[in-house]
VEXDREN-2710 file (C-alpha; in Angstrom, 1 decimal):
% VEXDREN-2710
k/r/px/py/pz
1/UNK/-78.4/143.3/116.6
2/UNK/-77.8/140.6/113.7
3/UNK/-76.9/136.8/114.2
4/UNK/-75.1/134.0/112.2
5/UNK/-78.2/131.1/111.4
6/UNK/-75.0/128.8/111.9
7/UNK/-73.5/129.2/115.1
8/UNK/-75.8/131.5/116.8
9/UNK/-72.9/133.9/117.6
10/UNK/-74.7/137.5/118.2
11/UNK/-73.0/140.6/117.1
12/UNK/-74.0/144.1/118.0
13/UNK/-72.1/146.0/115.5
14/UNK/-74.5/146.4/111.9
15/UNK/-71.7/147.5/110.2
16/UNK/-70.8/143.6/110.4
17/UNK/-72.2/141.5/107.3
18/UNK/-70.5/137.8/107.9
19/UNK/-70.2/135.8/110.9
20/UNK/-65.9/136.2/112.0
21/UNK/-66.4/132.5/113.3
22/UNK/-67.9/130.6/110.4
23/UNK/-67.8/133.3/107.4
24/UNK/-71.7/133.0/107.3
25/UNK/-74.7/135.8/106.0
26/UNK/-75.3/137.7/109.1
27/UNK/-79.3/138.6/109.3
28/UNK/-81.0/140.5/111.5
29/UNK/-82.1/138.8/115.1
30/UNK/-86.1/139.7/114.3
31/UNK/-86.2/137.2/111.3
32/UNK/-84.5/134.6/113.1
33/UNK/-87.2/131.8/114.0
34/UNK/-87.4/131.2/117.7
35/UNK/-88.3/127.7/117.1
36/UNK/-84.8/125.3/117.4
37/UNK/-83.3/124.4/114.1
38/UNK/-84.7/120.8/113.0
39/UNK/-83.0/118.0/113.6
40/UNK/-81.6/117.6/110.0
41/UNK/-80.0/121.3/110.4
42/UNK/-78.8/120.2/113.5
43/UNK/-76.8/117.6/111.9
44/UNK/-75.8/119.6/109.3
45/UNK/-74.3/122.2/110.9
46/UNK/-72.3/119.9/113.4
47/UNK/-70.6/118.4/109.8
48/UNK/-70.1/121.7/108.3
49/UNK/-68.2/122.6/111.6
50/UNK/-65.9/119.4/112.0
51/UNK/-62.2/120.1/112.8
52/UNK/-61.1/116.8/113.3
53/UNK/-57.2/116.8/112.4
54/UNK/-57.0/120.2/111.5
55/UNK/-54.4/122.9/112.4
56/UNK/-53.2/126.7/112.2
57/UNK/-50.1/127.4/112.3
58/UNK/-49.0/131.1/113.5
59/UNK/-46.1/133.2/113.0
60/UNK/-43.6/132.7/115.6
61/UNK/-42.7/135.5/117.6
62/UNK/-39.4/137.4/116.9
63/UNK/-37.9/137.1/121.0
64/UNK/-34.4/138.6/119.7
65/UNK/-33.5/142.4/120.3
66/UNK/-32.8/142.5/116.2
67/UNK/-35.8/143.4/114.5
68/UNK/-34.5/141.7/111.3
69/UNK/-34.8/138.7/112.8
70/UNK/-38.6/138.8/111.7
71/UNK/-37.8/137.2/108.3
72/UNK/-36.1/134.1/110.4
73/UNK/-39.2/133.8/112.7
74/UNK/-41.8/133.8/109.5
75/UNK/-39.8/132.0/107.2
76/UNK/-39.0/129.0/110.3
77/UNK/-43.0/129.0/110.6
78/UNK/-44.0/129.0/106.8
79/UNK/-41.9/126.0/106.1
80/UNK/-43.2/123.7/109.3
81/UNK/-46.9/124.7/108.0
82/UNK/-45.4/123.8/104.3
83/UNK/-44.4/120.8/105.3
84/UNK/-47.5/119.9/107.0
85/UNK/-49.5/121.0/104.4
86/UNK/-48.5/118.5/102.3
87/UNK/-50.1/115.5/104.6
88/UNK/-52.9/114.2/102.8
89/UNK/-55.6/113.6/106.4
90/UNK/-54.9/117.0/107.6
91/UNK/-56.9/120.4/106.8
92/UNK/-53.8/123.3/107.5
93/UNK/-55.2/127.0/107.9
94/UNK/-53.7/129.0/104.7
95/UNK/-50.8/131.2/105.7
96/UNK/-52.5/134.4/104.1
97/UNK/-55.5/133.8/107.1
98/UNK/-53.1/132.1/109.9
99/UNK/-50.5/135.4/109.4
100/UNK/-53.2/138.1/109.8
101/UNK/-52.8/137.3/113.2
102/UNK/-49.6/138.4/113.4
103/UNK/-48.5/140.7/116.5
104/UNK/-52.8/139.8/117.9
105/UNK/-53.6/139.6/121.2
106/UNK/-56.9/137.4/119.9
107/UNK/-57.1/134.3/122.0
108/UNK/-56.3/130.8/120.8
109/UNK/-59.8/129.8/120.9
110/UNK/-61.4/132.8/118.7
111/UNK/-58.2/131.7/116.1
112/UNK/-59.9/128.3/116.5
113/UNK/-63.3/129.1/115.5
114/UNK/-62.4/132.1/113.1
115/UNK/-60.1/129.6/110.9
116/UNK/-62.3/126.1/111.8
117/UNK/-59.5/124.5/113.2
118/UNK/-59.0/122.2/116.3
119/UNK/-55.5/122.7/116.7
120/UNK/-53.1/125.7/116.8
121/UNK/-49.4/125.5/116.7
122/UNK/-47.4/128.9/118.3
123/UNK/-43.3/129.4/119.0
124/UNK/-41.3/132.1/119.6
125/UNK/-37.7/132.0/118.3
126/UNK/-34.5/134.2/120.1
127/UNK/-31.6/134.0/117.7
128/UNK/-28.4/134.9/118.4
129/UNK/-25.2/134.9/116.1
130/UNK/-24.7/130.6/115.6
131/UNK/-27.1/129.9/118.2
132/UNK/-31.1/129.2/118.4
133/UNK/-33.6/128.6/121.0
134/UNK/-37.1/127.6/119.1
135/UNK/-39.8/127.5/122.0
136/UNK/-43.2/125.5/120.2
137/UNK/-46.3/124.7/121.7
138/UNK/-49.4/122.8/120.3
139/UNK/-52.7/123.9/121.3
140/UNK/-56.6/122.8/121.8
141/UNK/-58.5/125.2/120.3
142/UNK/-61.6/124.1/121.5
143/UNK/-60.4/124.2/125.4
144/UNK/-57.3/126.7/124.9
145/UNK/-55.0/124.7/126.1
146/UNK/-51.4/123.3/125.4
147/UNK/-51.6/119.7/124.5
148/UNK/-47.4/119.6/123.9
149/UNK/-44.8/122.1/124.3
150/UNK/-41.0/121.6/123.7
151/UNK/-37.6/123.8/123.6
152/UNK/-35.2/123.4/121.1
153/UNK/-31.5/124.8/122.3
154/UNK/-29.4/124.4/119.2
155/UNK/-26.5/125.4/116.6
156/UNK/-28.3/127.0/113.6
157/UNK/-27.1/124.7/111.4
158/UNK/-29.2/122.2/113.4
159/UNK/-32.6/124.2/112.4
160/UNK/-33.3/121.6/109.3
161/UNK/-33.5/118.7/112.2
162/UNK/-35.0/121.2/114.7
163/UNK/-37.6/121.4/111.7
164/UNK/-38.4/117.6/111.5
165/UNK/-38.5/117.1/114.8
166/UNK/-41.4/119.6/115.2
167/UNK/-43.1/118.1/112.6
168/UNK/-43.1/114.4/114.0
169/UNK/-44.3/115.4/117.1
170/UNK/-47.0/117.6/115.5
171/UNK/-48.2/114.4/113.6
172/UNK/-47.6/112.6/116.7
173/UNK/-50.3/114.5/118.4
174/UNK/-52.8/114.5/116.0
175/UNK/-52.8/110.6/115.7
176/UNK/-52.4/110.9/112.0
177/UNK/-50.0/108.9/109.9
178/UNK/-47.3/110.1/108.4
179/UNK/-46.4/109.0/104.6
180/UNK/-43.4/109.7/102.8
181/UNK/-41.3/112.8/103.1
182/UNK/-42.7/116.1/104.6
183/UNK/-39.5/117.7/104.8
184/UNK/-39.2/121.1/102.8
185/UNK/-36.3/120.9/99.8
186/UNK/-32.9/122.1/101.7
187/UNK/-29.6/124.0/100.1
188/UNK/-26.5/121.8/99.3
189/UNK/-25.2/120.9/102.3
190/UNK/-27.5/122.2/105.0
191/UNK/-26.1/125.5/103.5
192/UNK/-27.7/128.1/106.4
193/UNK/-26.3/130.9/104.6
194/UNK/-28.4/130.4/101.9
195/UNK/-31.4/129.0/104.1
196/UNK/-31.0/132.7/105.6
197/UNK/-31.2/134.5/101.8
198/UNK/-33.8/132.1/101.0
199/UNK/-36.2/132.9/104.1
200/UNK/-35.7/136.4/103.2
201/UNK/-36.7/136.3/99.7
202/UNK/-39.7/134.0/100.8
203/UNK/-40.5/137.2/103.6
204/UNK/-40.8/140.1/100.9
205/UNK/-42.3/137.7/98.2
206/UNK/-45.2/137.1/100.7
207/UNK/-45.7/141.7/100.5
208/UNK/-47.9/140.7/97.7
209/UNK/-46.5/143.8/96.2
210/UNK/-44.3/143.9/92.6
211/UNK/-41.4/145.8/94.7
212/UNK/-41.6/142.7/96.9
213/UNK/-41.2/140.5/94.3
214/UNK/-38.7/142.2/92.5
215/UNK/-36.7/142.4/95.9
216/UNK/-37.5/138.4/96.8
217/UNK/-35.6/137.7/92.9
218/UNK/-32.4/139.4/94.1
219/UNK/-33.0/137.5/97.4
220/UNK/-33.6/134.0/95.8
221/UNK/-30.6/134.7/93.2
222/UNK/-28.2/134.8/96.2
223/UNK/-29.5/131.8/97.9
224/UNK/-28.7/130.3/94.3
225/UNK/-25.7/131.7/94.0
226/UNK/-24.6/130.4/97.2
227/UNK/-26.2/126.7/96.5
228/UNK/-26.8/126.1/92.8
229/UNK/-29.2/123.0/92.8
230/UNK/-31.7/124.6/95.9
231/UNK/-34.8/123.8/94.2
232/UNK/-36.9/125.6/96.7
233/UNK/-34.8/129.1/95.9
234/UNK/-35.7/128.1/92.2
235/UNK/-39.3/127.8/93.1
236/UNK/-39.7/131.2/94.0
237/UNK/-37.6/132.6/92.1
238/UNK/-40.2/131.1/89.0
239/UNK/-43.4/132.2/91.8
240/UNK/-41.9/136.2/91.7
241/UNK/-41.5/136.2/87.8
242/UNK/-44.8/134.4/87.3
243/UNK/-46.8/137.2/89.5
244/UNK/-44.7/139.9/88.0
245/UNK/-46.0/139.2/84.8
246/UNK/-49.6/138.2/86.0
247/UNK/-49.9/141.1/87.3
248/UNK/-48.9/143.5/84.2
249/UNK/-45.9/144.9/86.3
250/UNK/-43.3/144.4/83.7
251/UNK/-43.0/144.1/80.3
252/UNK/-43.5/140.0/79.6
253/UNK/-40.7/139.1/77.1
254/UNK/-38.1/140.0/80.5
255/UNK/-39.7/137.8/82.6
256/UNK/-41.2/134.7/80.1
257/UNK/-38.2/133.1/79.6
258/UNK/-36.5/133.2/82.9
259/UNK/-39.6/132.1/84.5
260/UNK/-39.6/129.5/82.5
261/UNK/-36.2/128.2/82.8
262/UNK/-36.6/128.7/86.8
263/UNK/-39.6/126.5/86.6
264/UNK/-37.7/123.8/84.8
265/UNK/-34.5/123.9/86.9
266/UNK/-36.5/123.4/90.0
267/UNK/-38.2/120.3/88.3
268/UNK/-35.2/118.8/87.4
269/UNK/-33.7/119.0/91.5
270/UNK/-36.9/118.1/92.9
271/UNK/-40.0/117.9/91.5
272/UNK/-42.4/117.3/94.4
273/UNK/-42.7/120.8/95.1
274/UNK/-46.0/121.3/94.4
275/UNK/-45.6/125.6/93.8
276/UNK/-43.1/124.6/91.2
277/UNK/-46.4/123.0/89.1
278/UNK/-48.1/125.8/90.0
279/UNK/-46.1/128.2/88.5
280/UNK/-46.0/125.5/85.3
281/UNK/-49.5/125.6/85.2
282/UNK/-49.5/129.0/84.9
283/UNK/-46.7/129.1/82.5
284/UNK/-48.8/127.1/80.4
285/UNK/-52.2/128.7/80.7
286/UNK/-51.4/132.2/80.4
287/UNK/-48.9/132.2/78.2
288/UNK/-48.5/129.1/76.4
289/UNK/-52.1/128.3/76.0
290/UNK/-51.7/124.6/76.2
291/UNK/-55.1/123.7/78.3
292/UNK/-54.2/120.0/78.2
293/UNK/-50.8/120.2/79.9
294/UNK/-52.1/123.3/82.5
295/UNK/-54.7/121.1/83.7
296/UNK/-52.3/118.0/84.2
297/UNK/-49.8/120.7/86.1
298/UNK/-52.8/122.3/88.0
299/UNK/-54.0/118.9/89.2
300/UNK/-50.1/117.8/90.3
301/UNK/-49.8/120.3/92.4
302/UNK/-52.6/119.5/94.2
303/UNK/-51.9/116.2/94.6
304/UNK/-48.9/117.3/96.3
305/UNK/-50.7/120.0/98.7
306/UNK/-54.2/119.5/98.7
307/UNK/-54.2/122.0/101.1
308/UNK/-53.0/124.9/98.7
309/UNK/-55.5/127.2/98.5
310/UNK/-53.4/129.4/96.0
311/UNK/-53.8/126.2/93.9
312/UNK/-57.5/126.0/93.9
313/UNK/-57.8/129.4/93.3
314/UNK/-55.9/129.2/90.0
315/UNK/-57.4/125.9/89.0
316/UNK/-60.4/127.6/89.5
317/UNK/-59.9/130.7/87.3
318/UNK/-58.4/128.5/84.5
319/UNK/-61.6/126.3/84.7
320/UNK/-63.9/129.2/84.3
321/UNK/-62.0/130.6/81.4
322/UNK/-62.6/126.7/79.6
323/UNK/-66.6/127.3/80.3
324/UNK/-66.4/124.5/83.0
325/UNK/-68.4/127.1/85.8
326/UNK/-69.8/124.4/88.3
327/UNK/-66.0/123.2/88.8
328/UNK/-64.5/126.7/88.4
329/UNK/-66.8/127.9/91.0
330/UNK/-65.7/125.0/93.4
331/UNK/-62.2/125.0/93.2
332/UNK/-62.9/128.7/94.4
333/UNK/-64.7/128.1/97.2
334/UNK/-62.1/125.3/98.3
335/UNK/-59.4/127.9/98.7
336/UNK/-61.9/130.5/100.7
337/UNK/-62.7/127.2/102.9
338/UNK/-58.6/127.4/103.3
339/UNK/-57.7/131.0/103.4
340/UNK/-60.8/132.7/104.8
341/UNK/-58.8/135.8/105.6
342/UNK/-56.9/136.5/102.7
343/UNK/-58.4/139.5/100.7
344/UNK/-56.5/137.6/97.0
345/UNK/-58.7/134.3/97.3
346/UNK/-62.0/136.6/98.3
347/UNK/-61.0/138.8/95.3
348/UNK/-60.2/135.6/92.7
349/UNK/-63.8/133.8/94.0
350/UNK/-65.6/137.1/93.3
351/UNK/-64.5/137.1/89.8
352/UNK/-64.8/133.5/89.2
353/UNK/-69.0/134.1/90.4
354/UNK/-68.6/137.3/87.9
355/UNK/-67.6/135.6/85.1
356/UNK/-70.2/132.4/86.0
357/UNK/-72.7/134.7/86.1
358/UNK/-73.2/134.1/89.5
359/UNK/-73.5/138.4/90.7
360/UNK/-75.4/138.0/93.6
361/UNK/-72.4/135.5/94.6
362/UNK/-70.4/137.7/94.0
363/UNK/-71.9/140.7/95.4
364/UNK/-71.5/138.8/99.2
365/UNK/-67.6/138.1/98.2
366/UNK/-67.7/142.1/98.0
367/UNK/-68.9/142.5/101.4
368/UNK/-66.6/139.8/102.7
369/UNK/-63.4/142.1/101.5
370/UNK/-65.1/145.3/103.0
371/UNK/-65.4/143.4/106.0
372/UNK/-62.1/142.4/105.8
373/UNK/-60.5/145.8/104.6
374/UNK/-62.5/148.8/104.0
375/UNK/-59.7/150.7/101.5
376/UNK/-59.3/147.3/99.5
377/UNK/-59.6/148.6/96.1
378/UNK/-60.3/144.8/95.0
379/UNK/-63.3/145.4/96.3
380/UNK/-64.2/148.6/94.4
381/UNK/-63.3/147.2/91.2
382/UNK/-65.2/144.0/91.3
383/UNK/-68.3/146.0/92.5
384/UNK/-67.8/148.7/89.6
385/UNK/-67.8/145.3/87.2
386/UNK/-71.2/144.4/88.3
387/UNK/-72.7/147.4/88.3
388/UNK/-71.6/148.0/84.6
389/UNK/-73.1/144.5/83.4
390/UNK/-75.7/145.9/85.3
391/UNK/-76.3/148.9/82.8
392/UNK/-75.8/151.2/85.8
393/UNK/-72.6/153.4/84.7
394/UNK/-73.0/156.2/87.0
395/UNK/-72.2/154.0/89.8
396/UNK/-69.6/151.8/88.2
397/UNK/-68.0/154.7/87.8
398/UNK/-67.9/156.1/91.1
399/UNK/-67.0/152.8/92.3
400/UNK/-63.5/152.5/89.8
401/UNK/-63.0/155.9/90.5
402/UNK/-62.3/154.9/94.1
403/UNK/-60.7/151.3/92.9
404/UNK/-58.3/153.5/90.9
405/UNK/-57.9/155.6/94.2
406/UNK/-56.7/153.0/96.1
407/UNK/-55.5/150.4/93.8
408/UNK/-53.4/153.1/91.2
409/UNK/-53.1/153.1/87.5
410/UNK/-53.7/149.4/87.3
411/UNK/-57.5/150.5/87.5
412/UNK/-57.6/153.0/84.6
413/UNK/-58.3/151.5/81.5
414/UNK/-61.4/150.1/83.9
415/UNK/-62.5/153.8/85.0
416/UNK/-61.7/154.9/81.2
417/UNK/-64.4/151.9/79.9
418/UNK/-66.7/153.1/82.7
419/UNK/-67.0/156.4/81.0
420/UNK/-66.7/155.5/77.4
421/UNK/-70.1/153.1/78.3
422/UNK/-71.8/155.9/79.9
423/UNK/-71.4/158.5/76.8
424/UNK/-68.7/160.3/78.7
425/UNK/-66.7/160.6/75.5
426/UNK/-64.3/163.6/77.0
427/UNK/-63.6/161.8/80.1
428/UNK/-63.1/158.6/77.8
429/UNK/-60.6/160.0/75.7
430/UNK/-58.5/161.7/78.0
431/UNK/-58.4/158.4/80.0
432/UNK/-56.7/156.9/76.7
433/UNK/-54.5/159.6/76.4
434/UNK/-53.1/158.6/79.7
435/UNK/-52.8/155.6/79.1
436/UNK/-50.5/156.0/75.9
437/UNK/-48.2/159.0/77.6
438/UNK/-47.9/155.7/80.5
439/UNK/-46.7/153.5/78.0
440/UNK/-43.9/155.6/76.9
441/UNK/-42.3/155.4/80.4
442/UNK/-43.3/152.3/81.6
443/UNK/-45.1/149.2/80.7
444/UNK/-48.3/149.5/80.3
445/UNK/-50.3/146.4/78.4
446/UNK/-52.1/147.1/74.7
447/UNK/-55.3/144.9/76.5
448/UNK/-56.3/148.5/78.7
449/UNK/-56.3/150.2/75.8
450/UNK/-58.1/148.3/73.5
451/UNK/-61.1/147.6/76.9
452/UNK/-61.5/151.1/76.8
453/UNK/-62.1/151.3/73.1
454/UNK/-64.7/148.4/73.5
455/UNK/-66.4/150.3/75.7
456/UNK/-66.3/153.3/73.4
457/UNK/-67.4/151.0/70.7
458/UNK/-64.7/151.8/68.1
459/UNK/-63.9/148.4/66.9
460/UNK/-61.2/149.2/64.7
461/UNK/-59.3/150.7/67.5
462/UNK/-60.6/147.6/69.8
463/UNK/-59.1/145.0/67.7
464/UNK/-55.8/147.1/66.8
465/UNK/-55.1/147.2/70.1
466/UNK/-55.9/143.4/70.7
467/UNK/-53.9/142.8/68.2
468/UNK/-51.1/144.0/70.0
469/UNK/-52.3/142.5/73.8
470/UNK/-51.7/139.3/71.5
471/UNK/-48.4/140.3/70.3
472/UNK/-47.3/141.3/74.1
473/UNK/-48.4/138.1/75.3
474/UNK/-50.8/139.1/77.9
475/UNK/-52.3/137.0/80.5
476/UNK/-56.1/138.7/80.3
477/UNK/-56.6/137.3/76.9
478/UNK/-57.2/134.0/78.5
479/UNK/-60.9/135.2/79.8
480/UNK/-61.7/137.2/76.6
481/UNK/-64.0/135.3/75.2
482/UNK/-66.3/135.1/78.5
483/UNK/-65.2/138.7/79.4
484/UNK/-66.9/139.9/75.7
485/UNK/-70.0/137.6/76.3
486/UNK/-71.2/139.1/79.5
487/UNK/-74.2/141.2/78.9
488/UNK/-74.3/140.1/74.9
489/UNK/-70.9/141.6/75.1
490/UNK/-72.4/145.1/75.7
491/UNK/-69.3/146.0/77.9
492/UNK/-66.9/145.3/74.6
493/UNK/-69.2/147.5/72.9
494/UNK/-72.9/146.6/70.8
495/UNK/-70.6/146.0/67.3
496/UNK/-67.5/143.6/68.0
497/UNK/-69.4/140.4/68.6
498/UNK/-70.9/140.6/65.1
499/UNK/-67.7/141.8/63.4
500/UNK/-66.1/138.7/61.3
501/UNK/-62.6/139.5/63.1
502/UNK/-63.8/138.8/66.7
503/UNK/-64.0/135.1/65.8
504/UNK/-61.1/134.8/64.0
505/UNK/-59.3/136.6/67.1
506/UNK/-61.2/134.2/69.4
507/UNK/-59.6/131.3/67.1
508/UNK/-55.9/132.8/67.9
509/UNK/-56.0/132.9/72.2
510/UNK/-57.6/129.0/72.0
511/UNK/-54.8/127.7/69.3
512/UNK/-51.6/126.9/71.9
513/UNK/-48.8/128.6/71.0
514/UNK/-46.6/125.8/70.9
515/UNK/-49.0/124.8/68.0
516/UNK/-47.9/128.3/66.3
517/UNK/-44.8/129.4/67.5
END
């Protein structure tokens, strides 16, 4: 039997290693004191658990007989929690943690508690040809139940009002003030045809996948096409080509330039959109390596949704690559306050402890994702990290072995370094080999290659091959300098630190690119 210290919440399952109400250490019930917490714990814990004018809200339930209506229902629910999101007094539940709950039967009060929230907002929407029925109700976490409910029997051209009117009561309830404009950017016109193309593009961009974000560009294009100054289409389509290039899934010179120009076009039609600074932020960290004007696009988009835990997480990762840990560290932790649930902002606060230094930190943020998803290969891959910084090969290898598994080729070059650091010059090798009959048929970055000959410690291979990781643009080379410091850089291999071309390398990722292009 093992017990959160927090809440007291029992569970009998040992398999369980955080609390599901309050994401606390479980430990076991035999090294609990008996004795009642003290009274300054007492008063602690009561802060720490304060959901005053807070709120989740869910996806609404598809009530139509078409199944495709599901886009409709998620996209009508992302953009009221958007729009909510951006009120300065009010806490909103991520949608990564509030959408896990999607098609539940887990009751309104265990959302409550799970996401630290006092109120949840719920709807069900039946669509059918020109016409809508949105049914909402706002509910008490605490008690379970319904402090308002409404019905909304309209023309779907009327679902922008339908949309403000939801929110006002919303804000109504909570006895919070309202300032300025909450309402989500809108196609010329009220354009619903494009509204429709949008919410699509917006329901496979949120697959987290790079076939759903190649498939939300085509969607977003057409929502363009259909109403040429929609800055929210623009938005996402600058978000897809941001993540497509983050992630290594295509090459970055067919992306950089249309995500920029995306990112721009959305400014000039509206520029409180605070994922369109995001993506600028990003532009400009990753790629453009102008620190300066990241940070000042970071911190904008916070302003305008303080409640973006994507935002926190990236501001966090771009604050640990510039040495600044302590912040790095709690920017991270703000978006896991946020987005408890969602496996990306466990994985991103893992690494930002890894590269702090932090492992024990990040060893728990291991066990969260396990808890949360067993065949995560996030998890796998962090863990095989620490366990090579560790000196303890043998297992780091098991442990990428089943990242690359689950996760795919994206995990090789890690496997590959795994071996070449353990002696396994065979294994090593053929790893490489791999990599370059990949890169023949489909992109594969110059940075995998060049980690693996780190870890094989053939520096003139390593720095040919970062070299060309520069020349590609990639979005690693922002962390390399903590990356190669870890351990006295053993995981880059015992010779690079000392050779006179790692600083001169180090000199090229800090100097922006707009200072040498």
């Amino acid at each position: 039997m093992k017990r959160c210290p927090r809440c007291q919440h029992s569970y009998a399952d040992d398999n369980v290693k955080f609390c599901r109400l309050d994401g606390t250490a479980l430990v076991d019930t035999e090294s609990l004191p008996t004795a009642p917490f003290p009274s300054t714990l007492r008063t602690r814990t009561t802060l720490q658990l304060d959901r005053a004018a807070s709120i989740a809200v869910l996806p609404f339930a598809n009530l139509s007989t078409d199944l495709e209506n599901d886009y409709f229902c998620d996209g009508l629910a992302e953009e009221l929690l958007n729009a909510l999101a951006k009120i300065e007094d009010l806490k909103v539940a991520a949608r990564t943690s509030t959408f896990s709950f999607k098609n539940s039967n887990t009751n309104v009060s265990e959302i409550g508690r799970i996401l630290n929230v006092e109120k949840v907002l719920m709807g069900g929407v039946r669509k059918s040809g020109n016409r809508i029925r949105i049914t909402v109700q706002l509910v008490d976490a605490t008690t379970g139940y319904s402090v308002w409910s409404e019905r909304y029997d309209r023309e779907l051209r009327d679902v922008f009002a339908v949309q403000d009117e939801i929110t006002r009561a919303v804000v109504e309830q909570l006895k919070i003030k309202l300032f300025g404009d909450q309402a989500q950017p809108r196609p010329d016109g009220d354009d619903t045809e494009a509204y429709q193309l949008y919410l699509k593009g917006l329901f496979h961009f949120r697959r987290y996948t790079g076939a759903g974000w190649a498939r939300a560009v085509q969607f977003f294009e057409q929502a363009i096409e259909k109403s040429p100054e929609y800055a929210a289409a623009f938005s996402g389509l600058a978000q897809c080509r941001m993540y497509l290039y983050y992630y290594s899934i295509v090459p970055p010179e067919t992306v950089l330039q249309g995500w920029l120009d995306a990112t721009n076009r959305a400014l000039s039609l509206d520029d409180s959109i605070s994922e369109t600074h995001l993506s600028l932020a990003n532009y400009y960290f990753y790629y453009q390596r102008d620190w300066a004007r990241a940070e000042q696009e970071f911190e904008r988009a916070l302003r305008l949704n303080p409640n973006s835990a994507d935002a926190h997480q990236f501001y966090g990762l771009f604050l640990i690559a510039q040495k600044r840990f302590d912040e790095g560290v709690r920017e991270g932790r703000r978006a896991l306050e946020l987005d408890p649930l969602s496996l990306l902002v466990n994985l991103h606060l893992g690494w930002i402890n890894w590269f702090a230094l932090r492992f024990g930190d990040a060893l728990q943020q291991i066990e969260r994702m396990l808890d949360l998803d067993p065949k995560f290969f996030g998890a796998y891959w962090l863990q095989g990290s620490i366990q090579s910084a560790a000196g303890d090969h043998a297992t780091a290898i098991a442990s990428f072995q089943k990242a690359f598994e689950l996760g795919g080729d994206v995990m090789l070059s890690f496997l590959g370094s795994a071996h070449a650091l353990a002696g396994h010059l065979e294994e090593a090798l053929a790893i490489i080999d791999r990599l370059l009959e990949l890169r023949e048929r489909q992109f594969t970055s110059a940075f995998n290659l060049a980690r693996v000959y780190g870890g094989l410690n053939d520096t003139e291979k390593t720095f040919e091959w970062l070299q060309k990781s520069l020349a590609e643009h990639n979005g690693e080379l922002v962390y390399f300098e903590i990356a190669s410091n870890v351990v006295e850089g053993s995981l880059w291999g015992k010779d690079l630190r000392s050779d006179p071309r790692y600083i001169e390398f180090i000199k090229s990722i800090q100097a922006s690119r707009s200072a040498t292009d």
